[in-house]
Backbone of each chain as nested JSON, in Angstrom:
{
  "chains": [
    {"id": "A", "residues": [
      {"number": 1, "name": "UNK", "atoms": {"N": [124.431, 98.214, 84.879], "CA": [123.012, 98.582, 84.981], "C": [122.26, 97.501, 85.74]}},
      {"number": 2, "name": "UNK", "atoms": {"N": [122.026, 97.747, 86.979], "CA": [121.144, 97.172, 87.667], "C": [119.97, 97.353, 87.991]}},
      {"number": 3, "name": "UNK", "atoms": {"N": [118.876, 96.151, 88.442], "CA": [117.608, 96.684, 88.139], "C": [116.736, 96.242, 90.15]}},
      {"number": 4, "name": "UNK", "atoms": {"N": [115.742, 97.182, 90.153], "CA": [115.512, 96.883, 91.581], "C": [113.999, 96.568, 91.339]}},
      {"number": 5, "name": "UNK", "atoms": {"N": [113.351, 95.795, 91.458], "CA": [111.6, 95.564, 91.506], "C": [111.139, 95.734, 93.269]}},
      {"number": 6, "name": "UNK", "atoms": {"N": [109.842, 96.945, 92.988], "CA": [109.35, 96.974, 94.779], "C": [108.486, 96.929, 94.329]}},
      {"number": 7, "name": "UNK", "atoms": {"N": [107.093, 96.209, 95.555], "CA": [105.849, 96.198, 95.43], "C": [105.575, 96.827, 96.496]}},
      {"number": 8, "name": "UNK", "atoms": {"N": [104.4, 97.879, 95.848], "CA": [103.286, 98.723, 97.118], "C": [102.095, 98.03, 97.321]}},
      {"number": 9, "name": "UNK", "atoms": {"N": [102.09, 97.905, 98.826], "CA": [100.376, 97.432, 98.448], "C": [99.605, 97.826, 100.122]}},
      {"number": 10, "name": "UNK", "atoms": {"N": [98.558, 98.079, 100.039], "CA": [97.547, 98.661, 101.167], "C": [97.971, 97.549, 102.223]}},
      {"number": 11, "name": "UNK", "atoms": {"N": [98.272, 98.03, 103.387], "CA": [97.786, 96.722, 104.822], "C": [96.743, 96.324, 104.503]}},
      {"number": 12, "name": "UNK", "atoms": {"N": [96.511, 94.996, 105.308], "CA": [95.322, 94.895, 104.938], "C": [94.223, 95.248, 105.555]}},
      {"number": 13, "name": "UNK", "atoms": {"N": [94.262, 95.608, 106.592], "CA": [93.116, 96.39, 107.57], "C": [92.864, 98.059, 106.761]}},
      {"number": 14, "name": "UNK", "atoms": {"N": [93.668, 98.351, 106.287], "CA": [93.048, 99.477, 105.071], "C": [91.84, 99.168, 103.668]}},
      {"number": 15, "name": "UNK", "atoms": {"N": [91.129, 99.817, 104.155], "CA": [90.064, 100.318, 102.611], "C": [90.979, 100.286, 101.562]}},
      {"number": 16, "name": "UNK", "atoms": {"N": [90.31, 99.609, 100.694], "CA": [90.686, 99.673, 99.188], "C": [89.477, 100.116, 98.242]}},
      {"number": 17, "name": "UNK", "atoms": {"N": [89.136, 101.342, 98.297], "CA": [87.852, 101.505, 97.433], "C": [87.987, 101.543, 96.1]}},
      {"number": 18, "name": "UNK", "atoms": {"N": [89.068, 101.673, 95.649], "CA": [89.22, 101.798, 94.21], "C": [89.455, 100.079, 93.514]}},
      {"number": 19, "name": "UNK", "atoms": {"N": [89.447, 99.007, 94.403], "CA": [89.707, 97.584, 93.985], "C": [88.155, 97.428, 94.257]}},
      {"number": 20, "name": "UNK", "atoms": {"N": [87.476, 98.36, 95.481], "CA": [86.131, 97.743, 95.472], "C": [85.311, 98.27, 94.178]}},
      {"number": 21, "name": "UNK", "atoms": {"N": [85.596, 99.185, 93.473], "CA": [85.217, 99.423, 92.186], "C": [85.043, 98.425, 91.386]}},
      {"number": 22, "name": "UNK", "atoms": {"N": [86.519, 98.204, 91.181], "CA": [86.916, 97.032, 89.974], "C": [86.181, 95.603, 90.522]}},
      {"number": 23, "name": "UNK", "atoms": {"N": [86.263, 95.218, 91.697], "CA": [85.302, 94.266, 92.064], "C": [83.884, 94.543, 91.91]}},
      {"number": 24, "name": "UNK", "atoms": {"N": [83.024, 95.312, 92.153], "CA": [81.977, 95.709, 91.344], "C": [81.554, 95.392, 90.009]}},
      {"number": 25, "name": "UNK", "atoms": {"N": [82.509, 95.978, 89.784], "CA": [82.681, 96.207, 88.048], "C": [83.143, 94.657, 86.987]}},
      {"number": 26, "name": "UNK", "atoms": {"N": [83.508, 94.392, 87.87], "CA": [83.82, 92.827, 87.414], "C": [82.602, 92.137, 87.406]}},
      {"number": 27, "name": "UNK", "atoms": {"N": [82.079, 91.594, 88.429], "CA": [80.822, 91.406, 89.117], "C": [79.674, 91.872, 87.83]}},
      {"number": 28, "name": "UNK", "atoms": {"N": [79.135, 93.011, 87.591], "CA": [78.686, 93.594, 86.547], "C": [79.184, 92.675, 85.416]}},
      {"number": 29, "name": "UNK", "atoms": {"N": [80.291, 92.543, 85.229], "CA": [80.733, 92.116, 83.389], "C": [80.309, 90.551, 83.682]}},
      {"number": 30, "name": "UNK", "atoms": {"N": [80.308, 90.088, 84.254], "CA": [79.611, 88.759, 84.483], "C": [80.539, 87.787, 85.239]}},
      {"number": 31, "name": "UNK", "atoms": {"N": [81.806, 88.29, 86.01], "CA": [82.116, 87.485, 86.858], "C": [81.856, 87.39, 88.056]}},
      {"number": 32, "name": "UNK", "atoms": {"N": [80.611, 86.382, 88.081], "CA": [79.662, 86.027, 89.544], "C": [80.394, 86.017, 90.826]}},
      {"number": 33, "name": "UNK", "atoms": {"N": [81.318, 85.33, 90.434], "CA": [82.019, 84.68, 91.821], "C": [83.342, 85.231, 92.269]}},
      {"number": 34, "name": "UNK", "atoms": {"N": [83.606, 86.613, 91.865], "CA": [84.825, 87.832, 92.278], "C": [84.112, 88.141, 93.718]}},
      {"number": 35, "name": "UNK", "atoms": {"N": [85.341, 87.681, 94.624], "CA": [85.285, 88.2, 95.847], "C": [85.679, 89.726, 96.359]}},
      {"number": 36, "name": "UNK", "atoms": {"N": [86.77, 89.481, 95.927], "CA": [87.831, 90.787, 96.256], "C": [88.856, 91.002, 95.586]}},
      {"number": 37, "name": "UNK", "atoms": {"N": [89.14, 92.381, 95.455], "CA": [90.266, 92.889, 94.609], "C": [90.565, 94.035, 95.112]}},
      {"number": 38, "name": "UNK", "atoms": {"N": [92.212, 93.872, 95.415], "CA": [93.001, 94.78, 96.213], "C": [94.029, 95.142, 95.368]}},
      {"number": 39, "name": "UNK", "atoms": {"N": [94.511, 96.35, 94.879], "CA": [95.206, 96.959, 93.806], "C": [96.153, 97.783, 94.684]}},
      {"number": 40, "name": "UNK", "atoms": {"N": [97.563, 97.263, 94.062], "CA": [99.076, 97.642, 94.549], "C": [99.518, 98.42, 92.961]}},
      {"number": 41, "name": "UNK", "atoms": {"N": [101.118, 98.504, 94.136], "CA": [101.517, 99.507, 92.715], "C": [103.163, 98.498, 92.564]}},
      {"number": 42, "name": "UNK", "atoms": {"N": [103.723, 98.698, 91.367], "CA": [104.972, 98.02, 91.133], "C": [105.778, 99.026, 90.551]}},
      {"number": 43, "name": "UNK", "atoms": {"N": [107.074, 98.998, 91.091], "CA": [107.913, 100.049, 90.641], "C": [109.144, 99.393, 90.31]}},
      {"number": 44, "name": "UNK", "atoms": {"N": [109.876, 99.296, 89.351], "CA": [110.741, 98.924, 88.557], "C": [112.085, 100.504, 88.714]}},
      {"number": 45, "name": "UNK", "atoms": {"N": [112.653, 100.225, 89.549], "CA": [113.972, 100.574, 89.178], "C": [115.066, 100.481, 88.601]}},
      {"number": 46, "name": "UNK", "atoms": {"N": [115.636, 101.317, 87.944], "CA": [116.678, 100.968, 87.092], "C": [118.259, 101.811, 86.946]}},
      {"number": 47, "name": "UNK", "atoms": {"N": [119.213, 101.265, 87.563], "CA": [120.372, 101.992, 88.395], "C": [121.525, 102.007, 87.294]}},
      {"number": 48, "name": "UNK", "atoms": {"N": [122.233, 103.032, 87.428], "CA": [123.128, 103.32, 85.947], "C": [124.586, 102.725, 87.129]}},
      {"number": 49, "name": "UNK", "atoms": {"N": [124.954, 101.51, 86.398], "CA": [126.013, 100.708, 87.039], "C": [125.578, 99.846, 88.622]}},
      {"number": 50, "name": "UNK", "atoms": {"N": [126.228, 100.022, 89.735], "CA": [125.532, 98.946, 90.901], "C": [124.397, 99.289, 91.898]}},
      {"number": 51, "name": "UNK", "atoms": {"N": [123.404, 98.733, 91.855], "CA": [122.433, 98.917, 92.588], "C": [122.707, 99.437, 94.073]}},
      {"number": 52, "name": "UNK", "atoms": {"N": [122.237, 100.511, 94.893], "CA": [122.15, 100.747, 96.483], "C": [122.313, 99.256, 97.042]}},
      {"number": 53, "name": "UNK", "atoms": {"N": [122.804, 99.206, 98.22], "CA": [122.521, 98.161, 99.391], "C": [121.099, 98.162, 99.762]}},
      {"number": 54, "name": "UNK", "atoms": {"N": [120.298, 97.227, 100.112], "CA": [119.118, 96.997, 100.785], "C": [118.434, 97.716, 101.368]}},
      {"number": 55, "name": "UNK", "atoms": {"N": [119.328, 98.126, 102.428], "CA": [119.014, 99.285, 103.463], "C": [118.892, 100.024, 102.75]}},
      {"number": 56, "name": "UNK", "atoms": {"N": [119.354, 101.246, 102.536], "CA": [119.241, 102.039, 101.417], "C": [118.108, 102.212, 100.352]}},
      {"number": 57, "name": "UNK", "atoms": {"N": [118.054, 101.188, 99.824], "CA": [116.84, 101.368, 99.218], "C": [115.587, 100.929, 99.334]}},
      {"number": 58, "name": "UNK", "atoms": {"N": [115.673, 100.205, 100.85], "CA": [114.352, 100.485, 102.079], "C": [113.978, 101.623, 102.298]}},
      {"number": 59, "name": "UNK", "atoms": {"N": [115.242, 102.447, 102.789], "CA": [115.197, 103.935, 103.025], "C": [114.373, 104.942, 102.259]}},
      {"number": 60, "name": "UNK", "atoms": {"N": [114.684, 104.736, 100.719], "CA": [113.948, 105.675, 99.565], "C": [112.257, 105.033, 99.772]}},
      {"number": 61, "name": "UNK", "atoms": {"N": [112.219, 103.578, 99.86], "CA": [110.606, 103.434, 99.475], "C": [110.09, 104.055, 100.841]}},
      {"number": 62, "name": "UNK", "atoms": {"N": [110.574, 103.72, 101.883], "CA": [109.395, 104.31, 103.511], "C": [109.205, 105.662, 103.291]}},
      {"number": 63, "name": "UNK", "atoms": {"N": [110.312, 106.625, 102.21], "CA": [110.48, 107.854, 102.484], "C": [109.42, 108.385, 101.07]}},
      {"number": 64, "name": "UNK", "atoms": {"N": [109.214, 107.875, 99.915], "CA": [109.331, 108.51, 98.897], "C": [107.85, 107.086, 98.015]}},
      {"number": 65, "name": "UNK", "atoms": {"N": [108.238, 105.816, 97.853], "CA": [107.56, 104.98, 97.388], "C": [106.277, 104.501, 97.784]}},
      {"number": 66, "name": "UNK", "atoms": {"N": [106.565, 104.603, 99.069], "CA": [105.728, 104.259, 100.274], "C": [104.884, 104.728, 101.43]}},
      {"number": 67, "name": "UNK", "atoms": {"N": [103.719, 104.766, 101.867], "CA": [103.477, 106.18, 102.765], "C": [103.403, 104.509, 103.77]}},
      {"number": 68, "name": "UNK", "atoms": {"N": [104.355, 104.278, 104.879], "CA": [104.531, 103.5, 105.791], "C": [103.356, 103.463, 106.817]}},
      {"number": 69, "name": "UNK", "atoms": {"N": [102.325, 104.494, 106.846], "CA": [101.281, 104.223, 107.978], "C": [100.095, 103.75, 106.961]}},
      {"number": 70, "name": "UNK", "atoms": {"N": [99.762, 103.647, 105.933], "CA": [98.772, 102.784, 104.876], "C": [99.177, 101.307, 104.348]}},
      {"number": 71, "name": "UNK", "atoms": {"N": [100.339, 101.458, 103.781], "CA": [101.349, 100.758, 102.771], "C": [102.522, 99.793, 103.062]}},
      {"number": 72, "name": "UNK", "atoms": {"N": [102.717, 98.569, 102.916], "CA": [103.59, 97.751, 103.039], "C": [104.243, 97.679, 101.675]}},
      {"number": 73, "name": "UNK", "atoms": {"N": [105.563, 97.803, 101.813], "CA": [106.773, 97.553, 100.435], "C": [107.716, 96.467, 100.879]}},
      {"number": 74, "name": "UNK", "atoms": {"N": [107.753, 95.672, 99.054], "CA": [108.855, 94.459, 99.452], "C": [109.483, 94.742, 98.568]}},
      {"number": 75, "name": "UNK", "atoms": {"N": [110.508, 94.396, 98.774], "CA": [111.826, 94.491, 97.648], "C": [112.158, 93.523, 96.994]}},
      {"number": 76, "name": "UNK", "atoms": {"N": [112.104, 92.965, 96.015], "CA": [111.665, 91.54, 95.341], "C": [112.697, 91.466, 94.632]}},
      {"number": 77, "name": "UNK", "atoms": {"N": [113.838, 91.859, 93.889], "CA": [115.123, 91.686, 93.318], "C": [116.05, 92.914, 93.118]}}
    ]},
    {"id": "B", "residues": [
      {"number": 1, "name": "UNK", "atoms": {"N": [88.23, 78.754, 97.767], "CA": [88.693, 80.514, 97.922], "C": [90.157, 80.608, 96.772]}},
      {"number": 2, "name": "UNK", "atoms": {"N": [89.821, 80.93, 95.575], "CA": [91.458, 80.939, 95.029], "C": [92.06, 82.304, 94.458]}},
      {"number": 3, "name": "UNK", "atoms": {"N": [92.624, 82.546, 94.627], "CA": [93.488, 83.891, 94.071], "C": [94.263, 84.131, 92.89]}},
      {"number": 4, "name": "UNK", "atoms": {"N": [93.886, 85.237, 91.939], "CA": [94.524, 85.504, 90.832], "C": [95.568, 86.47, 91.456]}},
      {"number": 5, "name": "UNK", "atoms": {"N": [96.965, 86.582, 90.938], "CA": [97.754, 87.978, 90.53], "C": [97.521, 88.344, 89.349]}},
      {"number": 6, "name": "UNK", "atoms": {"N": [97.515, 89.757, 89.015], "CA": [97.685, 90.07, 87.795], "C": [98.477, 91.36, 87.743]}},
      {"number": 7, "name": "UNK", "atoms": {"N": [99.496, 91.668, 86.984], "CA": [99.909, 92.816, 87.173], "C": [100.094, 93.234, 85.459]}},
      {"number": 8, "name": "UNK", "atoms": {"N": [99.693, 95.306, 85.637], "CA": [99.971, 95.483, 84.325], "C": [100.826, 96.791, 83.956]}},
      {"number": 9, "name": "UNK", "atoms": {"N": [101.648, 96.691, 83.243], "CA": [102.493, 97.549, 83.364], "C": [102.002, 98.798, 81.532]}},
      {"number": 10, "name": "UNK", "atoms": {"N": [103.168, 99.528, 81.33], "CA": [102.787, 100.086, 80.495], "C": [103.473, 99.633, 79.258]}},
      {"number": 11, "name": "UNK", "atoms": {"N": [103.548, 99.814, 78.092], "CA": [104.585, 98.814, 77.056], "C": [105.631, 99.657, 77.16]}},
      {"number": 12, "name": "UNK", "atoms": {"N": [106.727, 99.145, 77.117], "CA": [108.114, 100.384, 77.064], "C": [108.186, 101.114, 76.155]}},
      {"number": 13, "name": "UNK", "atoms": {"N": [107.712, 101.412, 74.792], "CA": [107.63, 102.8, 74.032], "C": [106.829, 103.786, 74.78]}},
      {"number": 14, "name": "UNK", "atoms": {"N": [105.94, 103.616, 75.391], "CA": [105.258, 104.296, 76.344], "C": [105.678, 105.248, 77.057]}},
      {"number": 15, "name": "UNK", "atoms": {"N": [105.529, 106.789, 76.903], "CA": [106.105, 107.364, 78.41], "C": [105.648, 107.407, 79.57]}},
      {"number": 16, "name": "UNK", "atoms": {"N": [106.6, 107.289, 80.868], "CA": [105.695, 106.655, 81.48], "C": [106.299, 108.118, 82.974]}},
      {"number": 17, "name": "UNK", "atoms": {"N": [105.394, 109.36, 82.566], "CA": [105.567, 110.764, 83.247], "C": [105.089, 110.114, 84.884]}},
      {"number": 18, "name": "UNK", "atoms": {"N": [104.571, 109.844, 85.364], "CA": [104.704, 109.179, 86.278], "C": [106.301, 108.691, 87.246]}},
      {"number": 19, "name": "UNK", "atoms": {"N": [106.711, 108.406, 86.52], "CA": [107.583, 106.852, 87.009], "C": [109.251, 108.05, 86.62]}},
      {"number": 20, "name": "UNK", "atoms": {"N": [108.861, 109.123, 85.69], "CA": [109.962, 110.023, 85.254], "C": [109.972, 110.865, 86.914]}},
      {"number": 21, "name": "UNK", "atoms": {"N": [108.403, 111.543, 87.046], "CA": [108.613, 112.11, 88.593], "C": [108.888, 111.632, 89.526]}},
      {"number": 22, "name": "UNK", "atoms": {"N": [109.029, 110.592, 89.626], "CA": [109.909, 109.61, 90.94], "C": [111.62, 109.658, 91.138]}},
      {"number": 23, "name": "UNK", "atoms": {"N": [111.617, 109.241, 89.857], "CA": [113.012, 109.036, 89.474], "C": [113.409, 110.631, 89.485]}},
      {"number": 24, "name": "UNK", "atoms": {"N": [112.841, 111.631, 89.043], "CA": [113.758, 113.06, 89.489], "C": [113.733, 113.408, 90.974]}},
      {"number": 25, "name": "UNK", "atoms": {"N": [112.864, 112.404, 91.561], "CA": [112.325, 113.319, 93.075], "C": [113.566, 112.038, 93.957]}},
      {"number": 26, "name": "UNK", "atoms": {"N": [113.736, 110.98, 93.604], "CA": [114.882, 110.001, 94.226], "C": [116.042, 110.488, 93.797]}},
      {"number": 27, "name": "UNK", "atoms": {"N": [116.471, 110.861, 92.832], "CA": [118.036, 111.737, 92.683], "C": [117.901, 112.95, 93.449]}},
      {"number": 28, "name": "UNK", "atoms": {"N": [116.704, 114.138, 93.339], "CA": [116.956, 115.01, 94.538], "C": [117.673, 114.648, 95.918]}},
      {"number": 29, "name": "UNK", "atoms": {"N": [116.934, 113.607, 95.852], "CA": [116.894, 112.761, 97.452], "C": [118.125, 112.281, 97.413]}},
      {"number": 30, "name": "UNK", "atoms": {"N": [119.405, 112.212, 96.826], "CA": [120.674, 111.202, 96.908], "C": [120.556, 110.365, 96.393]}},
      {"number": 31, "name": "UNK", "atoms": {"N": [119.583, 109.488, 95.37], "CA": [120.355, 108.498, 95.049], "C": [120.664, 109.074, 93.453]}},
      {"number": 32, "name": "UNK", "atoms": {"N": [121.717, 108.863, 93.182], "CA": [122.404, 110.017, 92.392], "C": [122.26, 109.148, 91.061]}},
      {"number": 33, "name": "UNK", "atoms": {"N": [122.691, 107.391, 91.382], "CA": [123.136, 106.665, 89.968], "C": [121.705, 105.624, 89.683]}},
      {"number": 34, "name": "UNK", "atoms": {"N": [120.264, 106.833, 90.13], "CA": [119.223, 106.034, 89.543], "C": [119.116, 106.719, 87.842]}},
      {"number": 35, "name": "UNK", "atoms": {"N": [118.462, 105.556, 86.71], "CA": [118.444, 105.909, 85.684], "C": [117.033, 105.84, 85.456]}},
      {"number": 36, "name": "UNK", "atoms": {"N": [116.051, 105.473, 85.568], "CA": [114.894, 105.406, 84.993], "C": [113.65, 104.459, 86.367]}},
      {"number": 37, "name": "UNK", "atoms": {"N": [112.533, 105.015, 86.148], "CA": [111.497, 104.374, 86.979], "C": [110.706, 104.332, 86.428]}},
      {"number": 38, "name": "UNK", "atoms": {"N": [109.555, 103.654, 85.91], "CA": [108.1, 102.594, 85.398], "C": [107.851, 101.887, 86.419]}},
      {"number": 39, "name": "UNK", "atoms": {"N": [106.431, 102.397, 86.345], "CA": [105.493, 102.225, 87.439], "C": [104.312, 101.34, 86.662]}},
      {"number": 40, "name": "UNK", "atoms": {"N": [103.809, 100.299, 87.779], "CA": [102.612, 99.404, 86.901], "C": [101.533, 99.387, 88.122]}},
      {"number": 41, "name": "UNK", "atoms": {"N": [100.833, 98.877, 87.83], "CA": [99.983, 98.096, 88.749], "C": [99.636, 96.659, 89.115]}},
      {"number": 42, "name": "UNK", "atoms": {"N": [99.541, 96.377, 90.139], "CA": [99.132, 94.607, 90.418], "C": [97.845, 94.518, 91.039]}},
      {"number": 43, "name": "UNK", "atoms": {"N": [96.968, 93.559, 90.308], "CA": [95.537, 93.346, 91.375], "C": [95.744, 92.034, 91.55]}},
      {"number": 44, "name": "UNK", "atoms": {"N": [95.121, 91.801, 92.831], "CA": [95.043, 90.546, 93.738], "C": [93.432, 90.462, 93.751]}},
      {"number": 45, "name": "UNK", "atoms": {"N": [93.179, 89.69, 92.785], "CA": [91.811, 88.718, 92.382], "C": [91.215, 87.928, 93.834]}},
      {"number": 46, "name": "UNK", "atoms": {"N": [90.857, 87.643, 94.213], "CA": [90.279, 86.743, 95.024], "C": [88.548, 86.208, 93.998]}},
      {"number": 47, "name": "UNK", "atoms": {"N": [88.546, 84.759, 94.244], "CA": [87.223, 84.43, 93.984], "C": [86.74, 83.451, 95.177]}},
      {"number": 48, "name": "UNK", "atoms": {"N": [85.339, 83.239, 95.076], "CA": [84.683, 82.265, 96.147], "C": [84.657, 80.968, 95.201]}},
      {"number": 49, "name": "UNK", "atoms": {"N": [85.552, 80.191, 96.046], "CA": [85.375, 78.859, 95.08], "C": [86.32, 78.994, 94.103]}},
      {"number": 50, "name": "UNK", "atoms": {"N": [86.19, 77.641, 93.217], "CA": [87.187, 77.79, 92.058], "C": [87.559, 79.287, 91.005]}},
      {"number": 51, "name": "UNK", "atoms": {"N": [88.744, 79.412, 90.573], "CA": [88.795, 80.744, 89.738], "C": [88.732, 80.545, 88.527]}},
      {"number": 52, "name": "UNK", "atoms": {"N": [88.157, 81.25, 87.378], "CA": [87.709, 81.071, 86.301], "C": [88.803, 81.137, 85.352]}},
      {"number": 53, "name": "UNK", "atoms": {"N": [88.836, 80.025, 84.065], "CA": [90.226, 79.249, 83.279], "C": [90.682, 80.308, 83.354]}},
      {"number": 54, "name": "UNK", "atoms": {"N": [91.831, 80.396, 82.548], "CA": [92.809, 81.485, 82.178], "C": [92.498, 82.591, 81.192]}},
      {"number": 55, "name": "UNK", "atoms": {"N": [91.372, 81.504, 80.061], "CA": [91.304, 82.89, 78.974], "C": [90.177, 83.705, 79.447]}},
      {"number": 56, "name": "UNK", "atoms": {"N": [89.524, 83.243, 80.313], "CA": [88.36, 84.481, 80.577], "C": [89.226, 85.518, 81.551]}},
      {"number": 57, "name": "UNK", "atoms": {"N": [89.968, 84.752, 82.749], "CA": [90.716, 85.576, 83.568], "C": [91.471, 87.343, 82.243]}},
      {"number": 58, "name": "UNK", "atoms": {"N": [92.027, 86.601, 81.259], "CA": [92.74, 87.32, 80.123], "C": [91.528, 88.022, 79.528]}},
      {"number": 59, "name": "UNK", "atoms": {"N": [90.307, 87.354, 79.549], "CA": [89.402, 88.353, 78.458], "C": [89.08, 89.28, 79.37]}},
      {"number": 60, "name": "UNK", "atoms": {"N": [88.492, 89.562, 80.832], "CA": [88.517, 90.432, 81.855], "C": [89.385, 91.473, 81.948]}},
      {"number": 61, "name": "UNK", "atoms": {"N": [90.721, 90.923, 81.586], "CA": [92.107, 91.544, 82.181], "C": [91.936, 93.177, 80.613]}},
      {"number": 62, "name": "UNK", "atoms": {"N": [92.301, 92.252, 79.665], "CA": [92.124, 93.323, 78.325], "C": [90.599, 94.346, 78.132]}},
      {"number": 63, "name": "UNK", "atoms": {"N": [89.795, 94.26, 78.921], "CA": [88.155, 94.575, 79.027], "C": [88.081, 95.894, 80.045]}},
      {"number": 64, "name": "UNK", "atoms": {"N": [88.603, 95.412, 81.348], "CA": [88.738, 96.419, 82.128], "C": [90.252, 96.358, 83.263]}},
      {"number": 65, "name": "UNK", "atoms": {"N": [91.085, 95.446, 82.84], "CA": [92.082, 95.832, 83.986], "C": [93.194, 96.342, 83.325]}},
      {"number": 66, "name": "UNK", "atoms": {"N": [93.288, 96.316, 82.132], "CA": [94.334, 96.961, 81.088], "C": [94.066, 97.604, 80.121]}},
      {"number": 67, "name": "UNK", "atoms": {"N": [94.446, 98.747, 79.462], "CA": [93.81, 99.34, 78.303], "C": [94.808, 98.957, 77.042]}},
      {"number": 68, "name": "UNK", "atoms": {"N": [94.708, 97.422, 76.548], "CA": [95.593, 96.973, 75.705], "C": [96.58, 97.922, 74.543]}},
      {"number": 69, "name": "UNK", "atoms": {"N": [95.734, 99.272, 74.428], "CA": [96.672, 99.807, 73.149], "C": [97.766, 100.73, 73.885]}},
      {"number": 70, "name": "UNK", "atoms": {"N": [98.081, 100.623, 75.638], "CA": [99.778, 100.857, 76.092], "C": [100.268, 100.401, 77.126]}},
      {"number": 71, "name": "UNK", "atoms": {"N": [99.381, 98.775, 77.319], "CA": [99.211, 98.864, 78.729], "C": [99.785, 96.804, 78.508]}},
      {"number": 72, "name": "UNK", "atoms": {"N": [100.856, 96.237, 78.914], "CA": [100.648, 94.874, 79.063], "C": [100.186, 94.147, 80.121]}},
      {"number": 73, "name": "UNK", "atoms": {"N": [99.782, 93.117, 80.183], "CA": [99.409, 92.375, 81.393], "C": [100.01, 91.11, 81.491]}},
      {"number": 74, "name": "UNK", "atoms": {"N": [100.22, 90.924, 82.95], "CA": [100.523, 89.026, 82.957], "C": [100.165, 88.506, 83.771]}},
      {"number": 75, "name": "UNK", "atoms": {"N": [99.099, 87.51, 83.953], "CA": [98.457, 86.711, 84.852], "C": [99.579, 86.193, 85.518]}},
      {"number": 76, "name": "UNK", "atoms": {"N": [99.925, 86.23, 86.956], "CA": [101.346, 85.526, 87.096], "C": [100.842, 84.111, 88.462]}},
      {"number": 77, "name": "UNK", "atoms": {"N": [99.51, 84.16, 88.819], "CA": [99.432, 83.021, 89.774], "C": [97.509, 82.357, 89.781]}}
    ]}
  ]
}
């Protein structure tokens, strides 16, 4: 049982309106000095015996994890 | 200019229907020996100037970036 961690997260020349919320909203609860907040997603895979090769499971996030013209994914273990 | 991570996931008794529709829609797709997917979120804090100690960062986090009764968090930077 092997395990795969990917992170999604906006380019950064993309809008994040839903972090500009929470930055708002922070701001409001009394933290003055919140600049910015940009909200990704983390996906935890979990493989019954040996994990895909790299490639491979590059392949699933551009196709399925990831929308590649918004979104940058890293493959972190 | 300093930067928080924070990422929060869901507690593992949790179902996490989300992260189940991935994982059926990636075995459609070929990868045959995935077993399970949980999905979280990560926000990338930015502040102007120094960032505020740790337990307020944590009293923020349980207030509005996590809904503590299924949701964990971990300040990780």
């Amino acid at each position: 049982m092997e395990k795969v961690k990917v992170e999604v997260n906006l380019k950064t020349n993309v809008m994040d309106p839903q972090g500009l919320a929470v930055s708002k909203a922070l701001k409001n609860m009394g933290l003055e000095n919140i600049k910015d907040v940009r909200i990704g997603k983390v996906f935890y895979l979990t493989f019954d015996g040996e994990k895909p090769d790299k490639k491979t499971i590059e392949e699933f996030c551009s196709k399925l994890l990831a929308n590649p013209v918004i979104e940058n994914f890293e493959i972190i273990e």
